[in-house]
N, C-alpha and C positions, 0 to 999 in steps of 0.2 A: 808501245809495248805489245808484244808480240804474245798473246794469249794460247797456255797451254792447251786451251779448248781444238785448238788445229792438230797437234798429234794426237789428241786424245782422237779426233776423229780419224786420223790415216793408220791407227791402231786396230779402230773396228773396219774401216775398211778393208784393211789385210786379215784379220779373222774372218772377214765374210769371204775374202776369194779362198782361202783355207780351207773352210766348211762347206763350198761347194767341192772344191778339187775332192774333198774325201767324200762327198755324196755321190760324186761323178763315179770314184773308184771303190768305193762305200763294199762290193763285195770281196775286192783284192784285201784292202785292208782286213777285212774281216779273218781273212783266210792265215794272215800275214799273225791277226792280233791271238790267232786261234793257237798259233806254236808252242806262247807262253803267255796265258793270261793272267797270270799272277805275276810275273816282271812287268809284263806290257801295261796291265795294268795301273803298275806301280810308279812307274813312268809317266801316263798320262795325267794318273791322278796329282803327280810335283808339277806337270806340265799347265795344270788347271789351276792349281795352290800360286803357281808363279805369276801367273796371267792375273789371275785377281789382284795379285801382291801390285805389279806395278800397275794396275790400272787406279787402286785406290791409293798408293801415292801420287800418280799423277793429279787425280781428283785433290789431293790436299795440295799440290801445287795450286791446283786453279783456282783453289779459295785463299792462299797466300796470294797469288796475282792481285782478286780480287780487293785482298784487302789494303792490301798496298798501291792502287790505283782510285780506292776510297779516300785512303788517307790524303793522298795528293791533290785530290779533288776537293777537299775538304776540311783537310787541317789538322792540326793538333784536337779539335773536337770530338771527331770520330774514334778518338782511340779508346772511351770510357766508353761507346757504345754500342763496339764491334766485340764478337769474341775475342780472346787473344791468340795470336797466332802462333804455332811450333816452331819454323823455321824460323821467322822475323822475330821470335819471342826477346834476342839481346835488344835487338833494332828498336823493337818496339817500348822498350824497358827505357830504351836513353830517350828516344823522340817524348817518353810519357815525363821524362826527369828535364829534359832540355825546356818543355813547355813551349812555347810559341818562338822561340829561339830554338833554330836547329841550324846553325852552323858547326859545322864538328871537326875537331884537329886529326891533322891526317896521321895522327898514334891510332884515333878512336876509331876510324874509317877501316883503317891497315885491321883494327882488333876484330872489329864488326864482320867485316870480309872474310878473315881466315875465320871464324866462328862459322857462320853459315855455308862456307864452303864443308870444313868438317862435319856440319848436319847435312848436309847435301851426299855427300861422302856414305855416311852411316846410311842415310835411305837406300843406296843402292846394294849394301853387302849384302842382304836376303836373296835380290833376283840375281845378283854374280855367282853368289854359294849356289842355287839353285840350277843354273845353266849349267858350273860344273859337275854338281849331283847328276844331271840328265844325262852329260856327258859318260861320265864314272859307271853309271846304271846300264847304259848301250856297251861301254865296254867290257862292265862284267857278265853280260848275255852269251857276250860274242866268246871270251874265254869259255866260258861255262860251255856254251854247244861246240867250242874248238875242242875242250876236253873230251865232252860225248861224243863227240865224231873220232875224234882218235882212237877212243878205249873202244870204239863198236868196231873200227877199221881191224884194229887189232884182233879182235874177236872174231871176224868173216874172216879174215885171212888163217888162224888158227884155224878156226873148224873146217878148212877145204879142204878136202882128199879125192884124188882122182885116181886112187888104187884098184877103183871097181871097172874104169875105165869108162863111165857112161857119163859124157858129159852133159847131159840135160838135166841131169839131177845136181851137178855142178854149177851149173848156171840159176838152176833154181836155187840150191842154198846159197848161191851168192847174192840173188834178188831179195829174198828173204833178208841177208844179212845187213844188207845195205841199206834197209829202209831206217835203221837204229842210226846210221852216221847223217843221213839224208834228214829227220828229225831234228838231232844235233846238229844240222850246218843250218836248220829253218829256225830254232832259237837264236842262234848266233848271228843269223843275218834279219830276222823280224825284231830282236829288243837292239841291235846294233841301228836301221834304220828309225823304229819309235825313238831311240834315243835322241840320233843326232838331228830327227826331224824338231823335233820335241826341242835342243839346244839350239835350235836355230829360229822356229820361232817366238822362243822366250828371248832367245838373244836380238830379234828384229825390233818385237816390245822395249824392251829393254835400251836397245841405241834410241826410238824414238822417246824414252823416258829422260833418258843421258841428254842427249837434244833441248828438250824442255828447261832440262835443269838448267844446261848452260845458257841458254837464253835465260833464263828468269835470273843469273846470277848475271850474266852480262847487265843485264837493264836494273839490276839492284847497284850493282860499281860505278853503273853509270850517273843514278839515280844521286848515291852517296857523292859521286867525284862533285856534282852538281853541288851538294849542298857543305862541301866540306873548304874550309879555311884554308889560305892557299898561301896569304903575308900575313904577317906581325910586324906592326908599326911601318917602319920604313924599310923595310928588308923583304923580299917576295922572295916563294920559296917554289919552286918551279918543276915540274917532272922534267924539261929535258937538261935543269941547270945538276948537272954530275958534281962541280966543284964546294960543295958545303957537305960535311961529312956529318954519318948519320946520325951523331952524338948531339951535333948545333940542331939537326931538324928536329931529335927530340924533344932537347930541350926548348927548344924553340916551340913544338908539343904545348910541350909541359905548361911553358909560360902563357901561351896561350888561351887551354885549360884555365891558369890559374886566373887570367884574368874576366876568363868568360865567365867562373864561378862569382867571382868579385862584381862584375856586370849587374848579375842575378841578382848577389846580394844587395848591391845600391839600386836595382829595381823591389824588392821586395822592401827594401828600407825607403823610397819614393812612395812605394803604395801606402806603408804603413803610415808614416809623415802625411799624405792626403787625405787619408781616413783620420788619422787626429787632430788636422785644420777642419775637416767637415765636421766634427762631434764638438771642437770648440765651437765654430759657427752657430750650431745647434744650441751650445749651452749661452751663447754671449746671447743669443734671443730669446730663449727661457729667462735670463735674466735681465735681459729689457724688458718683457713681460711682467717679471715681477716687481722689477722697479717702479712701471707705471701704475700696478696695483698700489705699491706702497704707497707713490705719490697721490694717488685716488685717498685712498684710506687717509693720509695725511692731512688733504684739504677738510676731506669730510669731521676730523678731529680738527681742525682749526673751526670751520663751520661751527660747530659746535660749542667749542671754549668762547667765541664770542658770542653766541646767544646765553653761554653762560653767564657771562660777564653781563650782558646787556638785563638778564634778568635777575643781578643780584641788586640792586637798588631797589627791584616790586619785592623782590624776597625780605630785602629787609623793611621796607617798609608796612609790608601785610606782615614781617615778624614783630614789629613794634604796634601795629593796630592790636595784633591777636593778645600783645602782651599791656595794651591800655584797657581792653575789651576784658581782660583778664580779670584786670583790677576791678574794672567796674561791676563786671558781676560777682566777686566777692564780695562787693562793697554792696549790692545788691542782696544777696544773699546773706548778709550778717542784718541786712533790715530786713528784711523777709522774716528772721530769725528773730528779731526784735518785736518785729507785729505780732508773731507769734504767741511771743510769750508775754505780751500785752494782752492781744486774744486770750489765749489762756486765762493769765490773771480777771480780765472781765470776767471772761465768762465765771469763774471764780467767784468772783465778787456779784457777777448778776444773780447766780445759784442759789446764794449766802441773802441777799437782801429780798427776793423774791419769797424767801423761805419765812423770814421774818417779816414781810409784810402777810404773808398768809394769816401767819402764827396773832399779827397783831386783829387782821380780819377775822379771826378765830373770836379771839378776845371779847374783840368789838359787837359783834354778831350774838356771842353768849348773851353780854348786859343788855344789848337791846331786848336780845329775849326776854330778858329776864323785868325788864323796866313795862315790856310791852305785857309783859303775865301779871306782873302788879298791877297794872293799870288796868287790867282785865277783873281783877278781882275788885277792886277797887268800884268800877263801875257795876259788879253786879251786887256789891253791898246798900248801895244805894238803892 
């Protein structure tokens, strides 16, 4: 593919031998630009406006090159990572909808083609309008100083009289007169040159713009012929075969289309199907995971119920010790209770008899006294 970068350089190539030729001639023009510097002017300045014009479409050519020389190289990938592009914007629109499938029916090719051929079209109406504005400007110069040159002729020629008979003074107002048409013929032939210089190097620009584009639309046709669908089923549909009429190749189109869409579909319905064998897979292992927990948990619950079992025999048998051991200390405890109030009663009765034995030692102890005082007396009567 043939990169707009090559005109773009035999563009400035030819402005630079341009802007020597008028440095070379640099005081003629001057003289030329002096007749009428507000047309000449006016002139240069669409001459400058146009120059820019097609050098920054070319520029956006070369970044459409670019990006369509990305894509190729690279895929359907590139298209989310590049800007989007003006011209290829339909292109780019189906290649982003086709997704890694870019085979395309020669309906969508034919649509694609005449689309960018008409934006191709549209870029160039500015610098056409413009060459003929340049054109139109040189020739209303030239009217313009044919009229001044006329109305002055007319005017020298009325004012000449040679009644006095002295023709030096005749010659003189005719030199005089004549500089008013001679002015008028330097506007009409200085905005007449500016002009048609002016439309011809816009129009040089311009062929090598034209240039560009057809190549870039050549190697896009060619680009698309390349990737575009050419049979269905058992039928080949042929550019030099004339004999199938254009109603079969559309529908033939059509069917095409319809099937490429259905293609899509039963690939987006494959992906979806993969992705929901892969999320079963996932769940069928989550749930072997949990089943072997259960079964963990499960043994460990059997573990269990037979140590249950194996200590319900000490259960019951420490339940009937605790409940003989029971008895026994009731049985204990109602003698306990018994000694008690045995004790009790003694001491009761030891209380009771201790008292009355005092009471009798009382008694006892009185009469002694009393046996032992008589006998006291007794012996001192004596």
């Amino acid at each position: 593919m043939k990169n707009p970068l090559h005109y773009l350089i035999r563009m400035i190539l030819f402005l630079l031998i341009i802007f020597m030729a008028v440095g070379f001639l640099s005081s003629t023009i001057w003289n030329f630009f002096q007749a009428s510097p507000s047309l000449n002017g006016l002139i240069l300045g669409i001459l400058v406006l146009g120059a820019i014009h097609i050098f920054r479409q070319t520029y956006r050519l070369m970044q459409e090159t670019n990006w369509l020389q990305k894509y190729r190289s690279e895929g359907n990938s590139s298209i989310h990572k590049q800007n989007t592009p003006h011209l290829l914007a339909p292109i780019a629109s189906v290649l982003g909808e086709k997704g890694a499938e870019t085979s395309l029916s020669a309906s969508t090719q034919r649509s694609l083609l005449d689309g960018l051929n008409a934006r191709l079209e549209e870029s160039r109406d500015l610098s056409r309008y413009l060459i003929g504005l340049l054109i139109f400007l040189g020739l209303l110069g030239t009217f313009w100083g044919l009229l001044e040159t006329i109305d002055s002729v007319g005017s020298v020629i009325a004012g000449l009289s040679v009644g006095d008979g002295n023709f030096n003074n005749v010659f003189s107002d005719l030199k005089k007169g004549l500089q008013a048409p001679l002015a008028g013929m330097s506007i009409a032939f200085s905005s007449s040159l500016f002009g048609l210089a002016g439309s011809l190097i816009l129009g040089f620009l311009e062929l090598q713009f034209g240039q560009a584009q057809n190549n870039f639309y050549n190697n896009i046709e060619n680009w698309l012929a390349c990737q575009t669908r050419r049979s269905v089923g058992s039928i080949n549909v042929r550019n030099e075969d004339a004999s199938i009429p254009a109603y079969v190749e559309a529908l033939l189109g059509q069917t095409a289309d319809s099937l490429e869409k259905l293609q899509r579909t039963l690939g987006h319905t494959e992906s979806t199907r993969i992705s929901a064998d892969q999320n079963l897979i996932k769940l069928t292992e989550v749930i072997g995971v949990f089943t072997e927990e259960i079964r963990a948990e499960r043994s460990e619950l059997t573990n269990i119920s037979n140590t249950h079992i194996e200590l319900k025999p000490l259960i019951q048998k420490i339940n009937e010790n605790t409940v003989s051991q029971t008895r026994k200390f009731n049985d204990m405890l109602t003698g306990v209770k018994n000694i008690d109030m045995h004790l009790s009663r003694l001491s009761k009765e030891l209380a009771q008899g201790r008292s009355e034995t005092i009471s009798e030692l009382r008694d006892e102890i009185r009469v002694l006294s009393r046996t032992i005082a008589a006998a006291a007396e007794r012996s001192g009567s004596q």
